[in-house]
C-alpha positions as CSV (number, residue, x, y, z in Angstrom):
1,X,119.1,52.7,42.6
2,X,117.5,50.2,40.0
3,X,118.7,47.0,41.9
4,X,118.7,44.8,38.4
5,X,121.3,47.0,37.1
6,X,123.5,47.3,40.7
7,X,122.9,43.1,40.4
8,X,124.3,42.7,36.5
9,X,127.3,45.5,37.2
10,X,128.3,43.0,40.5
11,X,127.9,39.9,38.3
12,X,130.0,41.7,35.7
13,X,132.8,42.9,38.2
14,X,133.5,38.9,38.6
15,X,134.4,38.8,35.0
16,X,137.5,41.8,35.6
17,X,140.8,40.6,33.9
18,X,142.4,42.7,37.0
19,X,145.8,40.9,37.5
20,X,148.1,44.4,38.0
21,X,145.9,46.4,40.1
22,X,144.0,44.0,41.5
23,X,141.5,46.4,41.0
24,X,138.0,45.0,39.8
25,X,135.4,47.2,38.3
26,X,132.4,46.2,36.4
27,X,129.5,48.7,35.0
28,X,125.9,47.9,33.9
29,X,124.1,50.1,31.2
30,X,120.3,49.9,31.0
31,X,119.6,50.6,27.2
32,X,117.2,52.8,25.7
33,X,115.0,49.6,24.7
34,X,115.4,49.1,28.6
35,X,117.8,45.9,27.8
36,X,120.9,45.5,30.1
37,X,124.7,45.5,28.7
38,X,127.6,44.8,30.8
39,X,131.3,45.4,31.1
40,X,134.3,44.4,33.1
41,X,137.7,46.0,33.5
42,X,139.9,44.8,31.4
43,X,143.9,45.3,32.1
44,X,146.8,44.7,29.7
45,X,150.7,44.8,30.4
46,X,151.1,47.3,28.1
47,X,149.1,49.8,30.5
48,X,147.4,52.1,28.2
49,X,145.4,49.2,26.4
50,X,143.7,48.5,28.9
51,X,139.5,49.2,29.0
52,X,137.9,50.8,32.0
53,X,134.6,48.8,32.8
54,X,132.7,51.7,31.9
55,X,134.1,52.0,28.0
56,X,133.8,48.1,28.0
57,X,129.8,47.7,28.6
58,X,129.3,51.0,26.6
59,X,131.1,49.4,24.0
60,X,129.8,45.7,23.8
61,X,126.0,47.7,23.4
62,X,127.1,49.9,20.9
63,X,128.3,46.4,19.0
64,X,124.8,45.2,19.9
65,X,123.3,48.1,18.2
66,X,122.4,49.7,20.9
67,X,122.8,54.3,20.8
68,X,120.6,55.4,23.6
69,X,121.5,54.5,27.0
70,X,119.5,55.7,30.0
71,X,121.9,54.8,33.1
72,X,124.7,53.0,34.1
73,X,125.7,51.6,37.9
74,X,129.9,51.3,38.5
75,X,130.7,48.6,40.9
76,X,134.3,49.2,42.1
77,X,135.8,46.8,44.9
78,X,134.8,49.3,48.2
79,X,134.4,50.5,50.3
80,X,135.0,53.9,48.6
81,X,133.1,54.7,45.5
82,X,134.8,55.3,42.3
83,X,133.9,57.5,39.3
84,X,134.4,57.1,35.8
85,X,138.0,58.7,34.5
86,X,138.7,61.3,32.4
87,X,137.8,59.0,29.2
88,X,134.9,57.5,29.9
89,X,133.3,60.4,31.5
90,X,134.1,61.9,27.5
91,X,132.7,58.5,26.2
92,X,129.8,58.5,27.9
93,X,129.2,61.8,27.1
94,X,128.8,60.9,23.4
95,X,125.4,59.0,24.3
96,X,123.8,61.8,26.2
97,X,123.3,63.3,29.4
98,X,122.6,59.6,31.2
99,X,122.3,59.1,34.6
100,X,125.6,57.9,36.3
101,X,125.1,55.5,39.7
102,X,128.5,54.8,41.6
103,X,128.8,52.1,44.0
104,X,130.2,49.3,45.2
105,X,130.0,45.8,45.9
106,X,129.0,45.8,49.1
107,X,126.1,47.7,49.0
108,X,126.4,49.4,52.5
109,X,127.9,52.6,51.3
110,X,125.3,54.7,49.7
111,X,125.8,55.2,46.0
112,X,126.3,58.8,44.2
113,X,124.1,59.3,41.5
114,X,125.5,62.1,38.8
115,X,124.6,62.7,35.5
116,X,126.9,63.3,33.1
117,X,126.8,66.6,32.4
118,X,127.3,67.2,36.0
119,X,130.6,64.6,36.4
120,X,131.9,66.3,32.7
121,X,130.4,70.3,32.4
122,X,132.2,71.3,30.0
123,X,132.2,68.0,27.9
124,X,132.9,67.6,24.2
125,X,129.5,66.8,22.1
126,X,128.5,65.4,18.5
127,X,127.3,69.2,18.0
128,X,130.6,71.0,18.9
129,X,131.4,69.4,15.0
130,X,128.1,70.4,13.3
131,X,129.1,72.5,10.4
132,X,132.9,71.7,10.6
């Protein structure tokens, strides 16, 4: 596991707006220019607005500019791992087959590494619309 990244998506998890769940989650995505964007969980009363920390650091690069990400580390609370919902597992998707490490802040529980195309097989891509 790329250690910079597991040390930004930590830092990041301190930055979770978590006051329902209690639940803080913060994700690190290493760039194609090899740059590092992060994200935070971000919960709302109205419970479907909020932003998983996936869809938040995935979203602050694309903002940057950034289109070609090469892995992200998930830092969830412990001491069980957590893996990207539904949603982001679909939003990540859009940016390629990346490599997906899921952790947590402890660092004593060994992390899963996944790609995306193994946490979402049967994923909806930019070329299921070519030609429509």
């Amino acid at each position: 596991m790329d250690q910079e990244l597991w040390k930004a998506a930590l830092a990041a998890q301190q930055h979770a707006y978590a006051p329902y769940s209690h639940f803080s989650v913060g994700a690190a995505i290493r760039c194609g220019d090899g740059s590092i964007v992060t994200g935070a969980n971000v919960e709302n009363a109205s419970y479907p607005l909020g932003c998983c920390a996936e869809r938040t650091a995935v979203n602050s690069a694309v903002a940057q500019g950034h289109r070609q990400f090469r892995e992200i580390v998930i830092v969830g609370p412990g001491p069980d791992l957590i893996s990207p919902c539904g949603g982001c597992r679909q939003v990540l998707a859009e940016f390629g087959d990346m490599v997906v490490v899921m952790t947590e802040s402890s660092g004593r529980v060994r992390p899963r590494i996944m790609r995306v195309s193994e946490l979402l097989p049967a994923r909806f891509t930019k070329e299921d619309l070519d030609g429509v």
